[in-house]
N, C-alpha and C positions, 0 to 999 in steps of 0.2 A: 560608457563603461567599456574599459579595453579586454577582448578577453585574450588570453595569457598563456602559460604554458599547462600541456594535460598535465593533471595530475592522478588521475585516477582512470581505469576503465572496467567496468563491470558486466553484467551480462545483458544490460538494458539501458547501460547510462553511461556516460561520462563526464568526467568534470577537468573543469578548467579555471584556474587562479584570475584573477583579476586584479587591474590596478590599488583595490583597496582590500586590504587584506583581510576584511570580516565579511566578506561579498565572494561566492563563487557563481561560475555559469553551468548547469548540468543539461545535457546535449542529450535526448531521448534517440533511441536507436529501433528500428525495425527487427533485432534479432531477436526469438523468442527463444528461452530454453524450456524443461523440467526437468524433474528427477534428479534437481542437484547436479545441473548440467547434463546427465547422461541424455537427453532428447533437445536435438539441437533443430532449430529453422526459423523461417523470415515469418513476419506477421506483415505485407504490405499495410504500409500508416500506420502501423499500432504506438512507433514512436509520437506523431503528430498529435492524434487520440489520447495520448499516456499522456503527454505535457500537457495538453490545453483542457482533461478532464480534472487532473491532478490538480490544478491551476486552480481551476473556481471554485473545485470543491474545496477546498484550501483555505479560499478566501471567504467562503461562506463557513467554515471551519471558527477562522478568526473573527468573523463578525458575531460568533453567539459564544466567545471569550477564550477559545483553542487557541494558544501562542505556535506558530508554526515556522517553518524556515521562509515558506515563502515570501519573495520581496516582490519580481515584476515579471512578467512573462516578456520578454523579448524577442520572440519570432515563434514560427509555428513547432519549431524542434528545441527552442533553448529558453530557459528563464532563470532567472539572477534570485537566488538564494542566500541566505544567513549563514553563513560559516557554524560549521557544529561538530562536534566530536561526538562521532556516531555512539549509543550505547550499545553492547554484542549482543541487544536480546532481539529476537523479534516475537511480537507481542499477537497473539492469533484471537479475535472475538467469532465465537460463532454464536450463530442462533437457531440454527439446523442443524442436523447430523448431514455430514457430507463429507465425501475427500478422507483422508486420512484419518479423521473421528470413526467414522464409520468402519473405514479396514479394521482399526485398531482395539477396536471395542464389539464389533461383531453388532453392529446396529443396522438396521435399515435407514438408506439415503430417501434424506424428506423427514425424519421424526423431527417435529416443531417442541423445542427445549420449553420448560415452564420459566426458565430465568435465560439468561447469556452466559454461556461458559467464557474463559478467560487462560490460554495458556502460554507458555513464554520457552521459547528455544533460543540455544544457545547458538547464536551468528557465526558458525566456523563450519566453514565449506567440507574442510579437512577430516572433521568428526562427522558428516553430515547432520549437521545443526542438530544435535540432539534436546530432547525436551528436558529442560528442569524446571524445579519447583522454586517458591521463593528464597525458602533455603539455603539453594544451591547456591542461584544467582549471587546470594550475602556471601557465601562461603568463596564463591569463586571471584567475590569484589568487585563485581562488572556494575552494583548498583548497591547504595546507601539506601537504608529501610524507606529514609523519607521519600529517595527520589521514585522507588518500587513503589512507593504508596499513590504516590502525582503518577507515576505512569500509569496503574490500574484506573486511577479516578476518569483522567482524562482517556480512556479507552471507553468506558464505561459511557462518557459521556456522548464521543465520537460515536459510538455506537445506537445511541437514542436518535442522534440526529441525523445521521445518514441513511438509519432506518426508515426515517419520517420524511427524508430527502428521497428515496428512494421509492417510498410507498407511493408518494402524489406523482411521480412516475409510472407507475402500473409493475414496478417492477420490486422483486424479494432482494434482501441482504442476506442471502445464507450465512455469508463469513467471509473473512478479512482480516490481511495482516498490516503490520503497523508497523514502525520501529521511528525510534525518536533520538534526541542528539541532546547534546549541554552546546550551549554559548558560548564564549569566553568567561562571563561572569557566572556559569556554573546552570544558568537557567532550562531546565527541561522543558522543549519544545517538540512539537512533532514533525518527522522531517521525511525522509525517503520520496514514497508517490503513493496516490491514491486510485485506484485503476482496474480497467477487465487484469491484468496482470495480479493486481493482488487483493484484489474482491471476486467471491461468487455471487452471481447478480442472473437472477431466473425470472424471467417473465412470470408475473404474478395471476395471470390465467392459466397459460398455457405448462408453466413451469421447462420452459423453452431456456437451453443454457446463452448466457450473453456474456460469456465470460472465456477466460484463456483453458478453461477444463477442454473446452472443444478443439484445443490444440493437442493437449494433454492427452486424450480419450480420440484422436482423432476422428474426432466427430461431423469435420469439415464445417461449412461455412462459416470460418474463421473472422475473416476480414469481414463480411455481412454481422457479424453478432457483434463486434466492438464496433461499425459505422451504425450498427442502430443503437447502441447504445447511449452514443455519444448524442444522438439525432434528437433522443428522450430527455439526456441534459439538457444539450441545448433549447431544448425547447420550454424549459423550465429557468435555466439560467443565463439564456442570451448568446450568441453565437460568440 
């Protein structure tokens, strides 16, 4: 597979065209942001860690029926994905109050939900992604009722499993964001990364963050909490 000319670059990723043109390469990067870019620095590996966590989880995604973009992991920074036309939500499941739930709602971080909540921001840097409701999303035409209804399903799904992925790990799913793409033939798939970047993921003892909050909250041991993280995959889904 030849890869081609960039076509995009983001604050974690880049992508690149390929010789076939329902095929791209997206190239994980070391730079970490937050706050909608205002907090900018390096995560030494977190590019390597992002692909190759992304990856399996992905493929263990697809093997209990999640259609995803993933195609091949092709080195330790780059793997060959489905072409997709990104949808402008991004899709947030929690299952704890944390982060932003909490600011916004005046709850204490750690309240364990009786169900999973489910909210959807609008993808624009520019407005700082602000929240809408399903409503909006119809109103502002970024998603067809039905395809809103597959993206909720398969959220909900993702969520049971990565929960249960996560548990035989020793480790919590607080929350996590998602975002998903259409195919050529229209198909919703889920597509972006799966990752410390955009899961909170706590030690299930200690409730020890292993997540990018400890870039965020400069918590330090940055690089230690994504290499052990990875270490707990690994050790559950093969190096």
């Amino acid at each position: 597979m030849e890869k081609k000319e960039q076509l995009y670059e983001g604050k974690a990723k880049k992508v690149f065209a390929t010789d076939d043109p329902d095929l791209l390469i997206v190239q994980y990067k070391d730079d970490a942001t937050a706050f909608n870019g205002l907090k900018k620095g390096t995560i030494a590996g977190k590019g390597v860690i992002n692909n190759q966590m992304s990856n399996r989880l992905m493929a263990m995604l697809e093997s209990e029926g999640v259609p995803t973009h993933f195609v091949q992991e092709l080195s330790q920074r780059e793997t060959l994905v489905k072409r997709v036309s990104i949808v402008p939500l991004e899709v947030i499941v929690r299952n704890i109050a944390a982060g932003s739930f909490s600011k916004h709602y005046g709850v204490e971080e750690g309240m364990v939900f009786d169900k999973p909540t489910i909210e959807f921001s609008y993808k624009n840097d520019a407005l700082g992604d602000p929240l809408l409701n399903t409503r909006h999303a119809l109103a502002l035409r970024v998603v067809t009722e039905a395809e809103i209804e597959t993206i909720k399903a398969y959220s909900f799904r993702i969520n049971e499993l990565l929960q249960a992925f996560w548990k035989s790990c020793g480790v919590t799913l607080v929350d996590f964001k998602l975002e998903f793409g259409r195919l050529s033939d229209g198909t919703i798939v889920l597509a972006d990364e799966i990752s410390p970047d955009t899961c909170r993921l706590w030690d299930s003892k200690t409730h020890e963050k292993l997540d990018k909050d400890r870039f965020r909250r400069d918590l330090g041991g940055v690089e230690e909490a994504y290499a052990e993280i990875m270490k707990r995959l690994e050790a559950k889904l093969g190096g």
